[in-house]
N, C-alpha and C positions, 0 to 999 in steps of 0.2 A: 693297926691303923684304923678299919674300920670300928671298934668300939672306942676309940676316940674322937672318930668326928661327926660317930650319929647321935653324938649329945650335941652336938655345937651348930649340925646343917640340918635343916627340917626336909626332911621325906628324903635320904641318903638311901640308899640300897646297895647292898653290895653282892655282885655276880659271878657265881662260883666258877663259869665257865670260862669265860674271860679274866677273872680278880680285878677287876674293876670296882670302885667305889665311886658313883653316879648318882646324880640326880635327873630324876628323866622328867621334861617339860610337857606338860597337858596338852598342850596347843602341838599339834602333827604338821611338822614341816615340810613344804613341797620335797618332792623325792626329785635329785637332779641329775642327767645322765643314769651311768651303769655300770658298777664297776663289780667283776667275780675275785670271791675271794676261794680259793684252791688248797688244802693242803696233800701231801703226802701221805701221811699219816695220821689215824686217832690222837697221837701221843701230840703233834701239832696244833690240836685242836684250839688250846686255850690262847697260842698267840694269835692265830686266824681270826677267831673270835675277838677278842681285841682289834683289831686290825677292824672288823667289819663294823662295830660299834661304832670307831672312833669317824670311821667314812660314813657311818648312819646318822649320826648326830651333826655331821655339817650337813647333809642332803643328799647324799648319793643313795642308788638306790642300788641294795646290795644282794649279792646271788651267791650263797655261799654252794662249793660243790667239796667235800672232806671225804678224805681217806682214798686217795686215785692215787696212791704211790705205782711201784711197778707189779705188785701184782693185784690193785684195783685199778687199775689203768682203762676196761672198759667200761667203768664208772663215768670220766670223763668223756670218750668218746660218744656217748650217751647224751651226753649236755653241749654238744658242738655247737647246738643253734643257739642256744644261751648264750656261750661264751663270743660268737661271732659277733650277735649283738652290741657286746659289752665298751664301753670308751677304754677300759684298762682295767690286769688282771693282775691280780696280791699273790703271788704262789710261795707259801710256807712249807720247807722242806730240810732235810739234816744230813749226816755224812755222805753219803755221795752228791745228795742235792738235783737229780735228775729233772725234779718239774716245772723249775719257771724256765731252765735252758730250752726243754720240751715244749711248753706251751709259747717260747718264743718265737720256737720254727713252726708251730704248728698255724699261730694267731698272728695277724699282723699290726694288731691292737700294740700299745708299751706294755711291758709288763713287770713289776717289781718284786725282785726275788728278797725273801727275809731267809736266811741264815739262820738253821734252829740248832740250840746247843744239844749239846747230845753228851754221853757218858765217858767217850773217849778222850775225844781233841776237843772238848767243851763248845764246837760251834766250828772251832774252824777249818774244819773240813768241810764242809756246805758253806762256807764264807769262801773259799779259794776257788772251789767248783763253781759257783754260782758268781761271781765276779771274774773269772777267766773264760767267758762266751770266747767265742772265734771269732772273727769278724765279718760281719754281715748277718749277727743275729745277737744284738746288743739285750742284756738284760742291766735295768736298774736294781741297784745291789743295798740293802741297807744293813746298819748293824746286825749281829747276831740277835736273835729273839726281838728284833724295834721292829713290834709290828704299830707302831703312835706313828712311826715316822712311815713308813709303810702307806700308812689310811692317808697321811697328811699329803705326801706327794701324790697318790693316786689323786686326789682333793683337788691339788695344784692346777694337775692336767685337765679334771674338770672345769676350771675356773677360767681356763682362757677364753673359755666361749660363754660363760656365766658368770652374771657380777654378782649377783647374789653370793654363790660360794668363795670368789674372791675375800668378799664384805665379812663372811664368815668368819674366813685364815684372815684375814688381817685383825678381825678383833680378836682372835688368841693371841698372835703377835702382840698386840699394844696391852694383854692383860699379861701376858710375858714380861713384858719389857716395867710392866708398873710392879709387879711382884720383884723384878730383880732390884728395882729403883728402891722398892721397901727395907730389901734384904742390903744395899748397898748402905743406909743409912746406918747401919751398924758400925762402920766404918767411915769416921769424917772425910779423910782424903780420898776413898774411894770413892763416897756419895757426889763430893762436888765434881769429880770428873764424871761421873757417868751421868748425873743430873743435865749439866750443860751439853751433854749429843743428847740424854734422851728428851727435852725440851725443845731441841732440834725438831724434833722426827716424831715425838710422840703427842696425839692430841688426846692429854690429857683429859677433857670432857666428856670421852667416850660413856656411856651408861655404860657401869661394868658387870650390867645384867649379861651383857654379850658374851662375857668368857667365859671361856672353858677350862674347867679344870679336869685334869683325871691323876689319880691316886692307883698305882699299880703295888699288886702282892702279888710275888714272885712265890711264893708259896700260903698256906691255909695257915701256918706257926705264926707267919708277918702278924695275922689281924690282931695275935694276942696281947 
């Protein structure tokens, strides 16, 4: 993917840690609120990383703490005033999935658990742990390995009190919504039904300097 589209986007980079294919803007965006991003494990790394990107690039201002599974556990304890700090926490974690249930009892911030795949049950054993909390310590649960969706809802919860990162997520939205409007034209009956709701809803005149794209490689073999 990446040697395809750094002939096509000027100054494209693509980052090993995250597999991100990015272009990063000159101009240093106000940093908004605080959200921590948390894994389990090294081997978690690269969706947390992701995860903290995709929340860096709208504005938040991000504290990663990696590798506090259960026997770095007082790694975190370590960072307790950080995390108190924080408006909400990403905890990235796999088969049993212990740390975002952990940091929901611990923190009374939201907190959103990602589901990492792993070699056995491919993810869903840290998707069942991590969306079966008990009641009265509620974790937000996303796809296995969606750390995009992850950053974006952490993003959300920023935004109720900031319009700015609102302004943000919704120009990804309407650069969504013009991408799929593109891809609909491929298909006449499709195009005109989705043309007349996205005319509805979508202003069109947005400069679509505003969007955001990101390009994920689920492995180093993808870029070739």
């Amino acid at each position: 993917q990446y040697e395809l589209v750094k002939d096509l986007v000027p100054g494209v980079i693509y980052d090993e840690i995250s597999r991100i294919i990015k272009v990063e803007k000159k101009e240093p965006r106000r940093k908004i609120g605080k959200i921590v991003v948390c894994t389990a494990g090294t081997a978690d790394i690269f969706v947390a990383e992701e995860a903290a990107q995709v929340a860096e690039y709208f504005g938040a201002c991000v504290t990663r703490i990696y590798d506090v599974g259960v026997s770095g556990i007082h790694r975190l304890f370590s960072k307790i005033e950080e995390i108190q700090s924080a408006n909400c926490v990403i905890a990235a974690a796999g088969m049993a999935a212990h740390l975002p249930g952990m940091c929901a009892a611990l923190f009374p911030m939201p907190v959103v658990g990602v589901p990492m795949s792993g070699k056995n049950l491919e993810g869903e054993d840290a998707l069942f742990s991590i969306v079966q909390m008990p009641p009265g310590i509620p974790v937000a649960t996303v796809a296995i390995d969606g750390a995009q969706n992850a950053a974006l809802l952490a993003c959300q919860m920023l935004s109720i009190d900031d319009e700015e990162v609102a302004n943000r997520l919704q120009a990804k939205r309407e650069a969504d919504a013009i991408k799929a409007l593109e891809d609909a034209k491929k298909n006449k009956q499709m195009y005109e039904q989705f043309s007349v709701v996205a005319e509805k809803f979508l202003p069109l005149e947005r400069n679509r300097e505003e969007s955001f794209v990101v390009i994920i490689a689920k492995s180093p073999t993808d870029l070739k």
